[in-house]
C-alpha positions in Angstrom: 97.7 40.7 106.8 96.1 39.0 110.3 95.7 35.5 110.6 92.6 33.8 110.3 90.3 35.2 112.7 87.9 32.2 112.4 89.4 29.3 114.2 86.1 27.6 114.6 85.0 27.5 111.0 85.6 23.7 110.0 86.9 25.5 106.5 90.0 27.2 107.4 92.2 24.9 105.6 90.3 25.2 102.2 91.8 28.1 100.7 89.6 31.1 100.2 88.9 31.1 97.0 87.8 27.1 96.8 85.9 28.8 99.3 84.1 31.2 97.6 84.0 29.3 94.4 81.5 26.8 96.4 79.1 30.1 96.9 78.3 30.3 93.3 77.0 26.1 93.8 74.9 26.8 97.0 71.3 27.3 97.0 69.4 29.7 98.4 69.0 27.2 101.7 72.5 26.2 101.4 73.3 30.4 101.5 71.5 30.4 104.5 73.1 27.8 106.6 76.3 29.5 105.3 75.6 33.1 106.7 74.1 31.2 110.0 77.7 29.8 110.3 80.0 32.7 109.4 78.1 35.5 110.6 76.5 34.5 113.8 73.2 35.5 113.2 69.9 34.3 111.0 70.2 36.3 107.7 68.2 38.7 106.1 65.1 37.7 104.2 67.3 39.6 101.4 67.7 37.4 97.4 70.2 34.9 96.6 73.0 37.3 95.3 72.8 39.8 98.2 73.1 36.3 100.7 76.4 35.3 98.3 78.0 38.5 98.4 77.6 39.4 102.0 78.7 35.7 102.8 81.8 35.7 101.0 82.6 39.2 102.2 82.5 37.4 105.8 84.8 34.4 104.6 87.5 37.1 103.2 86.7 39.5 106.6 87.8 36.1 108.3 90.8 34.7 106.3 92.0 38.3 105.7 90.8 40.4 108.5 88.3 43.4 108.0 88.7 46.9 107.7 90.8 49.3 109.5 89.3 51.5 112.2 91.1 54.6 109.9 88.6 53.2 107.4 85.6 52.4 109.3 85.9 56.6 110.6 86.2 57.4 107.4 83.6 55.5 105.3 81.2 56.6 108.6 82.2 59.9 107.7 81.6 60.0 103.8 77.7 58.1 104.7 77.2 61.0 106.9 78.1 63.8 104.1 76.3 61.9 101.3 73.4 61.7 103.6 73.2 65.5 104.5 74.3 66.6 100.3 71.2 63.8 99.5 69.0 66.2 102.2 70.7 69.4 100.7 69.9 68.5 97.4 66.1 67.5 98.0 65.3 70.9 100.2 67.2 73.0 97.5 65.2 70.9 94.3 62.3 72.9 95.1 63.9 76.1 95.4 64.8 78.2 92.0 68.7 79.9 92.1 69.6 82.8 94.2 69.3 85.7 92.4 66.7 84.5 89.9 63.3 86.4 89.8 60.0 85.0 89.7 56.9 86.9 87.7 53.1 85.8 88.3 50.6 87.9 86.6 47.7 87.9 89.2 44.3 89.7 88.6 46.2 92.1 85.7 48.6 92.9 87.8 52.5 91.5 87.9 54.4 90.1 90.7 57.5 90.2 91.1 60.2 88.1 93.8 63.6 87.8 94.1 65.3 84.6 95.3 67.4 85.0 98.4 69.7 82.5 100.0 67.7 82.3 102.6 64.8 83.2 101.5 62.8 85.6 99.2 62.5 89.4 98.9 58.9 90.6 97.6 58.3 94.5 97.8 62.0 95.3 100.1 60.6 92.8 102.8 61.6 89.4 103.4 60.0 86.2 103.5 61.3 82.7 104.3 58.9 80.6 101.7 56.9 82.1 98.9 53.8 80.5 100.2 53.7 83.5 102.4 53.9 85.6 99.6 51.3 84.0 97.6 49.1 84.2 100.7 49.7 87.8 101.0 49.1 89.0 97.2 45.8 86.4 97.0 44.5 86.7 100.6 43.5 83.2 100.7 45.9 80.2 101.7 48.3 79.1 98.5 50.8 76.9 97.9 53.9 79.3 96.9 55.8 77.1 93.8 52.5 75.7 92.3 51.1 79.4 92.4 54.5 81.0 90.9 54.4 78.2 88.6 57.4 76.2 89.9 55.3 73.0 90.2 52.3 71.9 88.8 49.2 70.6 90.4 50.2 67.2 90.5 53.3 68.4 92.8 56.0 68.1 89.7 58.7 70.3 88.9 
């Protein structure tokens, strides 16, 4: 455990948790003038219990010292993944499974494609997005999953 890191702060001698126990008693204003004195900075036009919890995170960060740089790398490192799965995730939402095969009757006649990893197959050739496909079996411009019925024409699933 480091010593207090906040020498300045005229509340060093009050034990942390009288400390935050006065948060829960502050107003909003009171919040305010609390952040402007702990964290250096005018706070965020953010509610009352985002100001109180961000506030006595900094009085603990100060009595107690904050986190590690082990475990700054590695919460910077989970963010990063969870941002890129969240991505992932949206991009492959739209996209049926690999393997899967999609049927549109069209004019009396059927369609068929197969989903690819990277891609689709449609009659042994290759297409990266099944708008191309729809485009090519219609002749005219089509949105791929509303015309092979993965969406409707609102844009939902």
């Amino acid at each position: 455990m480091r010593p207090n890191a906040n020498t300045g702060n005229r509340m060093t001698h009050i034990p942390i948790i009288a400390q935050l126990a006065v948060l829960k008693d502050m107003n909003t204003e009171q919040l305010r003038n609390k952040w402007r004195e702990v964290c250096e900075g005018e706070p965020p036009p953010f509610n009352r219990a985002y100001l109180e919890s961000r506030v006595a995170y900094r009085l603990q960060e100060l009595a107690h010292g904050g986190l590690g740089k082990q475990a700054q790398k590695r919460i910077t490192q989970l963010r990063e993944e969870m941002l890129e799965n969240k991505q992932r995730a949206r991009i492959d939402a739209n996209k049926p499974p690999v393997g899967a095969i999609l049927v549109r009757e069209f004019k009396g006649t059927e369609y068929r494609v197969r989903v690819l990893r990277d891609g689709f197959e449609y009659e042994g050739r290759q297409f990266t997005s099944l708008s191309a496909i729809a485009t090519l079996i219609t002749g005219a411009r089509w949105n791929g999953p509303l015309f092979f019925g993965l969406r409707n024409h609102r844009g939902k699933r």
